[in-house]
C-alpha positions as CSV (number, residue, x, y, z in Angstrom):
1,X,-4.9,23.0,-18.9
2,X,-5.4,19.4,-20.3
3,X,-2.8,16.7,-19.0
4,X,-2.2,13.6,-20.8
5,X,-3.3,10.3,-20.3
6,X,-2.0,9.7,-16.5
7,X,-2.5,5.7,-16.6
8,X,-1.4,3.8,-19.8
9,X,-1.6,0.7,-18.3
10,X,-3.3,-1.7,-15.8
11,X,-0.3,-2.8,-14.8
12,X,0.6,0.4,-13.4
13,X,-0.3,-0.7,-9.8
14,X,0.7,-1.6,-6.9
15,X,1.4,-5.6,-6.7
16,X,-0.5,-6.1,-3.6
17,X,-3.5,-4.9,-5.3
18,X,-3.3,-8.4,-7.3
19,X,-1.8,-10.2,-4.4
20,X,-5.2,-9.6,-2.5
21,X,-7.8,-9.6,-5.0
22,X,-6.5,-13.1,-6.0
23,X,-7.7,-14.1,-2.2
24,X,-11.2,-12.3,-2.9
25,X,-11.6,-14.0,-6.0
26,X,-11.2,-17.1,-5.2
27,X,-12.7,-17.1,-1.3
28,X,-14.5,-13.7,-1.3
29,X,-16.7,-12.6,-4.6
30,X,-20.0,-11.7,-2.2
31,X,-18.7,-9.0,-0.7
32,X,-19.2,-5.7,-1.5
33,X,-17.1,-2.6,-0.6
34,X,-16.9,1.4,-0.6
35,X,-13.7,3.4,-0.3
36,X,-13.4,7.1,0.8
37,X,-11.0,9.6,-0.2
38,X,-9.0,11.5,2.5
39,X,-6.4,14.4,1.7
40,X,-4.4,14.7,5.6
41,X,-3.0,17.7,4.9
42,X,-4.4,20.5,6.2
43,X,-5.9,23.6,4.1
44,X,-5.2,21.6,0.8
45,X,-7.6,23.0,-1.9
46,X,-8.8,21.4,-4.9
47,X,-10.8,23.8,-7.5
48,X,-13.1,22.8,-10.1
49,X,-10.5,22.8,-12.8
50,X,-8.4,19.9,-11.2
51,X,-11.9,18.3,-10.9
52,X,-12.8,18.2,-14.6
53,X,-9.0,17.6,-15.3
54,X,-9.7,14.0,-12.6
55,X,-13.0,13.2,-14.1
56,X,-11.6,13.2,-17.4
57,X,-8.0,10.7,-16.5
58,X,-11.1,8.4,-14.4
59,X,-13.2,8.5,-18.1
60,X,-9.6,7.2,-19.3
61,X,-8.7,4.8,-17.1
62,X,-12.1,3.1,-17.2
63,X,-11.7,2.1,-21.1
64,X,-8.2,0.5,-20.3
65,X,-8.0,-3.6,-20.8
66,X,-5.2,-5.8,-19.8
67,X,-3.0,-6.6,-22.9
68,X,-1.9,-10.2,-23.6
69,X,1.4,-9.1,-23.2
70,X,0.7,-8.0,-19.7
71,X,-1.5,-10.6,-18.7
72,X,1.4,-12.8,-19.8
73,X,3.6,-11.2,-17.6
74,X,1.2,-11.4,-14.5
75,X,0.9,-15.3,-15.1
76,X,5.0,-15.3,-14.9
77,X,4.9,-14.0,-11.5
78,X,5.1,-17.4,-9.9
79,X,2.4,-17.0,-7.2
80,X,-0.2,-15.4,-9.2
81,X,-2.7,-18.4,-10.7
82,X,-4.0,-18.7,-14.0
83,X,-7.4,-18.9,-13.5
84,X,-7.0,-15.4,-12.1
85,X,-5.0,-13.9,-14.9
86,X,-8.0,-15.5,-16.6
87,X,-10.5,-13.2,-14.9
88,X,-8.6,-10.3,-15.4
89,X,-9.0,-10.7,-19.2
90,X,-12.3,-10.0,-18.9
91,X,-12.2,-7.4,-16.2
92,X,-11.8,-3.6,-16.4
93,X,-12.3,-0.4,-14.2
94,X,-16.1,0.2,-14.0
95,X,-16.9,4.4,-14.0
96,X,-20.2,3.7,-12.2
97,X,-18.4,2.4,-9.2
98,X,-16.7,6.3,-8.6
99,X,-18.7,9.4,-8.0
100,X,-16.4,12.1,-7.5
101,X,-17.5,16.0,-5.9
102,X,-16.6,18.9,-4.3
103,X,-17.4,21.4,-1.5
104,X,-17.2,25.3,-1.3
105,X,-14.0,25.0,0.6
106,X,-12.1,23.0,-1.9
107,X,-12.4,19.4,-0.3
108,X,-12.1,16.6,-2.6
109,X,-14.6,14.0,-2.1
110,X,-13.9,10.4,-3.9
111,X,-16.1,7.5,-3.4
112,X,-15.3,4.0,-5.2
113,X,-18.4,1.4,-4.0
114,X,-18.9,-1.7,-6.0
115,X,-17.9,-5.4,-5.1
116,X,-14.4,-5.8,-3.5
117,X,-12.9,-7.7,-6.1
118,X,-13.4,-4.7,-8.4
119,X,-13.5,-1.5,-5.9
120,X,-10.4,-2.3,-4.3
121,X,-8.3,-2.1,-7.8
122,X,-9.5,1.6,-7.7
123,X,-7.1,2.9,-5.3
124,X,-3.4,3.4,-6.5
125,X,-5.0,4.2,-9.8
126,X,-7.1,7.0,-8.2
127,X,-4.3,8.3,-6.5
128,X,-1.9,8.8,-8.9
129,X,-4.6,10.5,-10.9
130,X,-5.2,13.1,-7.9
131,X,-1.5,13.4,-7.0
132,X,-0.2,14.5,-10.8
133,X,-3.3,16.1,-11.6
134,X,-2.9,18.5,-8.5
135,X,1.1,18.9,-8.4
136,X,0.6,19.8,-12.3
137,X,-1.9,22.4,-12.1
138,X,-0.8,23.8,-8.4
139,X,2.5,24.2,-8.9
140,X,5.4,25.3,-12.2
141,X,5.9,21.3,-12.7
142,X,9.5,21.8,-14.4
143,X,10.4,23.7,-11.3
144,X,9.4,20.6,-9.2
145,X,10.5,18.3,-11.3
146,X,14.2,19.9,-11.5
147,X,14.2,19.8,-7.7
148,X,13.1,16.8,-7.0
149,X,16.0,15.9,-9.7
150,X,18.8,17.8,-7.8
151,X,17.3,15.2,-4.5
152,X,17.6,11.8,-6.7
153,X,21.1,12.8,-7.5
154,X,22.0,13.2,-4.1
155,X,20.2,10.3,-2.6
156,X,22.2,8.2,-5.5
157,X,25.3,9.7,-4.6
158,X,24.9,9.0,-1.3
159,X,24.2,5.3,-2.1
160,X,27.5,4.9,-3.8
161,X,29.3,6.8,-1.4
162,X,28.3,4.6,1.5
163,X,26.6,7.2,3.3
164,X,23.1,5.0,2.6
165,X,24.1,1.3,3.1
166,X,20.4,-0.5,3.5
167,X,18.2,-2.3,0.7
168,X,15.0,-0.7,-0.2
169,X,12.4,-1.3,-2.7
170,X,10.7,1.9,-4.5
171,X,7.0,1.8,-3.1
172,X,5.8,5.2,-5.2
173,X,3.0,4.4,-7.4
174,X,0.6,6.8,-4.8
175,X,2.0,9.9,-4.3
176,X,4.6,10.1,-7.4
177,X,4.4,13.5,-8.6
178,X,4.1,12.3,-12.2
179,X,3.9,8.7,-14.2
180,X,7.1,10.4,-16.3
181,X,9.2,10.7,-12.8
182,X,8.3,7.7,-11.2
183,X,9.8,5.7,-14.2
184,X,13.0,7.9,-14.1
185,X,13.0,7.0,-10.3
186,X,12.8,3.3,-10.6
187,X,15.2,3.0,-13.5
188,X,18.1,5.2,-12.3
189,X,17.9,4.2,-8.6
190,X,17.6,0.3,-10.1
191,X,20.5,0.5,-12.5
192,X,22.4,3.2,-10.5
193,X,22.9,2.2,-7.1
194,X,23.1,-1.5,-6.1
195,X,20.6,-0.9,-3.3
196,X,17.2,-0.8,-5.0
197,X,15.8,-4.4,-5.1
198,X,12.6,-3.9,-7.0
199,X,9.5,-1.7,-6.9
200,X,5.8,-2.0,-5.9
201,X,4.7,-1.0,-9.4
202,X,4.0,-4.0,-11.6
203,X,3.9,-1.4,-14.4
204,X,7.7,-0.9,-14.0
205,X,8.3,-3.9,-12.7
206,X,7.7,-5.0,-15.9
207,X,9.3,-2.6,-18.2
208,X,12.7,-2.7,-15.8
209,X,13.1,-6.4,-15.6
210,X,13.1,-5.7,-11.8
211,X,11.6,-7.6,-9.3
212,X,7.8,-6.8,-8.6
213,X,7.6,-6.1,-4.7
214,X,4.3,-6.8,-2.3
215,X,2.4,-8.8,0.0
216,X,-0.7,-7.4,1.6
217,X,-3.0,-4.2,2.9
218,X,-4.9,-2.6,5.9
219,X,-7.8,-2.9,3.7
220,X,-7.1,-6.9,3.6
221,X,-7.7,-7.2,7.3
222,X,-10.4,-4.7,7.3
223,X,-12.3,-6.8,5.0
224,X,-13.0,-9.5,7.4
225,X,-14.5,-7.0,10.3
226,X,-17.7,-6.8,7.5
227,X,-18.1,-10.9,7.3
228,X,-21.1,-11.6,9.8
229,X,-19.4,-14.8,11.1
230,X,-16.2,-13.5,12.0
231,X,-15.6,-12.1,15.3
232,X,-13.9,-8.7,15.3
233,X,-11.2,-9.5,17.3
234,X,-10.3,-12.4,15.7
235,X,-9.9,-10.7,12.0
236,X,-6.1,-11.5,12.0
237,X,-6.3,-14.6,12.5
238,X,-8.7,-15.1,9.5
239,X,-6.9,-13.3,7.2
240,X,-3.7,-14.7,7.7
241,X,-5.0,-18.3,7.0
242,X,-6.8,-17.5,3.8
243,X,-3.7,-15.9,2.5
244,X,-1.9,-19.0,3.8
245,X,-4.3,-21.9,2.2
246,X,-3.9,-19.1,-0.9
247,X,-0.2,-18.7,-1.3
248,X,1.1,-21.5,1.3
249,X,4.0,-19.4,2.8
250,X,5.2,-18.3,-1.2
251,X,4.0,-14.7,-0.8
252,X,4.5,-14.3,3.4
253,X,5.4,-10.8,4.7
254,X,2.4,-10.5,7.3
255,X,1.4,-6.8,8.0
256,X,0.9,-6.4,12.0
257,X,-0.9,-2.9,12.8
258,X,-4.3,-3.0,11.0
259,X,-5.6,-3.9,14.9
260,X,-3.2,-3.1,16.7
261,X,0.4,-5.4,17.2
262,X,-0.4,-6.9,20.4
263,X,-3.4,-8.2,19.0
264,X,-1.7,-9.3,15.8
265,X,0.9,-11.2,18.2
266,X,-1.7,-13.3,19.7
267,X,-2.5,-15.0,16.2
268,X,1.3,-14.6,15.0
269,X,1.4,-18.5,16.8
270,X,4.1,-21.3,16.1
271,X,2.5,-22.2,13.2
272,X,2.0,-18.6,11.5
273,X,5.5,-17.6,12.3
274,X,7.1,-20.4,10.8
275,X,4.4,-19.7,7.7
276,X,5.5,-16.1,6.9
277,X,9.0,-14.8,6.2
278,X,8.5,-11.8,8.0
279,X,6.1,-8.8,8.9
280,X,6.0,-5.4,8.0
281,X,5.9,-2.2,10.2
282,X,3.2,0.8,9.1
283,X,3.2,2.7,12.2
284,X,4.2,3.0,16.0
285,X,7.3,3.8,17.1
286,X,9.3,1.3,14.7
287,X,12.6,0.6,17.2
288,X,9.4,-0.3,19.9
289,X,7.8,-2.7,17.2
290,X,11.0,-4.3,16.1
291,X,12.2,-5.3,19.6
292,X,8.6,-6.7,20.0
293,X,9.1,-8.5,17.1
294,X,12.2,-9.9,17.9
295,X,10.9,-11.3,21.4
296,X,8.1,-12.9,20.0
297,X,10.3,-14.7,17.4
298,X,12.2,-15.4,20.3
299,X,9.4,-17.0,22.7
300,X,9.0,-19.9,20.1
301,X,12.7,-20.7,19.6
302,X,13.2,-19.0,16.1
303,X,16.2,-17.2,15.5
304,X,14.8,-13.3,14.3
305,X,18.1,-13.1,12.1
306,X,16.2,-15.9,9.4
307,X,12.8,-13.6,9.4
308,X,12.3,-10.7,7.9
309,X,11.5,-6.7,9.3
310,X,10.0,-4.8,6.6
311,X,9.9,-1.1,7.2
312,X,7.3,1.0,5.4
313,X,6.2,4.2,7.8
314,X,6.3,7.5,6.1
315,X,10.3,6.6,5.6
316,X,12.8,8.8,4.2
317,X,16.8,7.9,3.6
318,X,17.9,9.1,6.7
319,X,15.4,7.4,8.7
320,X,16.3,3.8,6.8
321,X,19.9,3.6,7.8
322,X,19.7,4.2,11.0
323,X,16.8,1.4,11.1
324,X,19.0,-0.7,9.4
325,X,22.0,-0.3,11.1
326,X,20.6,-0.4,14.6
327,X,18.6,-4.1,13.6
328,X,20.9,-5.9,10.8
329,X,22.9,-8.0,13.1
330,X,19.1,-8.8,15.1
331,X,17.1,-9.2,11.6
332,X,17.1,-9.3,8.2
333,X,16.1,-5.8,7.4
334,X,14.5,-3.9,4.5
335,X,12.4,-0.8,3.5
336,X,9.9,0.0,1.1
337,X,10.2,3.8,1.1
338,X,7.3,5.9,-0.9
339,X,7.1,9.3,-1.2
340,X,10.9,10.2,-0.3
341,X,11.1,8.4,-3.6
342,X,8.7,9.8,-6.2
343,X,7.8,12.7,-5.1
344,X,10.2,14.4,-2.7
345,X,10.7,18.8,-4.1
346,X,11.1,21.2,-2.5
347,X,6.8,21.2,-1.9
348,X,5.1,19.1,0.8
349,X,4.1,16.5,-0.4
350,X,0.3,15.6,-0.2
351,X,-0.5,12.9,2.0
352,X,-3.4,11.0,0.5
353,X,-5.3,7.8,1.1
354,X,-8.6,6.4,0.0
355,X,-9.5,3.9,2.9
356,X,-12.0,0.9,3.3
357,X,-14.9,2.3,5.2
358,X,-18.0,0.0,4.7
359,X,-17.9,-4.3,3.7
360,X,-21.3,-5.3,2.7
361,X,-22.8,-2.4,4.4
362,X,-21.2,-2.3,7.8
363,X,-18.6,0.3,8.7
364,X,-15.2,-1.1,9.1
365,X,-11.9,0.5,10.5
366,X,-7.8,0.5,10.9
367,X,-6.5,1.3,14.6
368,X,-3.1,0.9,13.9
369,X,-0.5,1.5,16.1
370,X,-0.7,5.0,15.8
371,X,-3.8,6.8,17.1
372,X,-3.7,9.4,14.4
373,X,-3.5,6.9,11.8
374,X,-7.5,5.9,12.3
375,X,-10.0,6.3,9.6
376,X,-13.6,5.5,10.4
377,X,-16.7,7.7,9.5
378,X,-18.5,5.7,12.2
379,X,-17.3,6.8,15.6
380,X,-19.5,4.3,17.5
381,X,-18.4,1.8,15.9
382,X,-15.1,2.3,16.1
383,X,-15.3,2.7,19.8
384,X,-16.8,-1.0,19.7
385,X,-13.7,-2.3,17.4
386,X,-11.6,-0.3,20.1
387,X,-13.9,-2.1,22.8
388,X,-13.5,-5.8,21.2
389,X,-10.2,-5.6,20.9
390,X,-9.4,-4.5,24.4
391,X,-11.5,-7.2,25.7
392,X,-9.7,-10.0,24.1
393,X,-5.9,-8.4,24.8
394,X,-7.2,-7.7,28.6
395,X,-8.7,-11.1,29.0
396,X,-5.4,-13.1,29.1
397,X,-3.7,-10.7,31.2
């Protein structure tokens, strides 16, 4: 079986890829990073077919350039600079940077190393590749694709039968079962339901006239565990005032669990809260993490009801309205819901990641506020993040 062209575009990204690697660009261009692949579900087998089949799409991907038209459309996005879009005229997906493999049991290895500004653009692109490249030779596609069809209708219905009453935006690109579904996701729940405020995917984004949806990443945070100068326990704080001197409060939706939420509260001070709009919850219990929110807003005198909780954990529809209706008279409230979105048939969907595991050389690592949510291939080191942050949350205790 040979699949057509999965990417077409450049743009078909997430936007936070571009909201971040502005940042490296302009504060970060020594670093260096490497990316593993990770496929969490258990027994999932790759064969050597779907490997040719994703060596192939990578070949493609790699002679894609930005078009004028969609380097215009990037400098339209009001935060993104010009110098930047500049940069990206000349840039394009290196196939040196990716070495792809696989073991007698079927595991899919991925490894994207190169410097951050250009391994980090890897990701969604990589994933979508794996994601359609397995569904379509796994499964009978059409049958998928007429289930997951049946689901759309009924989540649509449901939207304008008042059954779903919460705004969401479409966070896809990673785990869509196809580029040809994920469009016909976007545009119907956009133009069908009065709910859908935008999507992650610049890509369609673009093509929708739709508003492009994202702040920042794990991998963001990550990032500054590799700079020598930086204490580990202090990464937060580091990131969040780059992207702040970057974007000054234009582009503010803080992420909190890349080190844990306790330790993201003790740099979330006056000045920080009052500089972002709101935060966004990736793991945890989120009713625990919203109330935690919502007290620390509190402590310093804001009102929790002008800031925003952004919900993006593994959601489905279900899950989002009773989020929503348990916090919308607390916060303003909203969802970036994934998978239940683009790839939701009557097949499990695969739940795949490619992580930052090294910057410049030294192994880096998300805790998160869920223990199972950890990816380091250094265990010692990760006992010393886990270590460093203790110590600072235990020393003001």
């Amino acid at each position: 079986m040979k699949l057509e062209p999965i990417v077409l575009s450049l743009l078909d990204t997430d936007l936070y890829k571009f909201n971040m690697d502005q940042v490296i660009f302009h504060k970060h261009t020594d670093l260096t990073g490497e990316y593993h692949f990770k496929c969490r579900n258990e027994g999932t087998v790759f064969t050597e077919e779907m490997l040719d089949e994703i060596d192939e799409q990578i070949d493609y991907l790699c002679r894609l350039r930005f078009t004028n038209e969609e380097l215009d459309y990037l400098r339209s996005i009001r935060f993104i600079k010009s110098d930047y879009v500049e940069f990206l005229r000349l840039w394009h997906p290196i196939r040196d940077y990716v070495n792809t493999s696989l073991d007698n049991e079927g595991h899919l290895s991925v490894i994207v190393k190169g410097p951050m500004f250009s391994a980090m653009q890897f990701e969604i692109y990589l994933l979508e590749i794996i994601n359609e490249v397995y569904f379509r030779f796994k499964f009978d596609y059409d049958k998928l694709l007429s289930s997951a069809k049946e689901r759309l209708d009924a989540k649509i219905e449901a939207f304008n039968n008042g059954t779903y009453t919460f705004k969401f935006a479409e966070f896809g690109c990673r785990r869509r079962l196809s580029r040809e579904w994920e469009d016909e996701v976007v545009k119907r729940l956009c133009f069908e339901t009065k709910n859908c405020v935008g999507t992650s995917n610049v890509y369609l984004a673009k093509k929708y006239n739709v508003t492009p949806i994202g702040t920042y990443a794990h991998e963001f945070v990550q990032m500054y565990q590799g700079i020598d100068e930086i204490p580990l326990a202090y990464t937060n704080h580091y990131a969040m005032k780059d992207w702040y001197n970057e974007y000054k409060g234009d582009n503010g939706t803080a992420l909190t669990d890349t080190v844990t939420t306790d330790l993201f509260l003790m740099d979330f001070d006056r000045a920080m809260v009052n500089n972002y709009t709101g935060v966004r919850h990736d793991s945890g219990d989120p009713y625990e993490w919203g109330e935690k929110i919502i007290a620390h807003y509190k402590k310093y005198g804001v009102d929790p009801r002008t800031k925003l909780l952004l919900f993006s954990d593994s959601l489905d529809f279900d899950r989002a309205e009773d989020l929503y209706n348990y916090f919308k008279d607390k916060a303003k409230v909203s969802f970036g819901i994934g998978t239940f979105c683009s790839n939701d048939t009557e097949e499990e969907a695969l739940n795949i990641v490619i992580k930052l595991q090294y910057v410049n050389g030294r192994p880096v690592a998300k805790l998160s506020d869920s223990p199972g949510k950890a990816m380091c291939d250094d265990e010692e080191y990760l006992k010393y993040l886990v270590r460093s942050v203790d110590f600072r949350l235990n020393r003001v205790k």
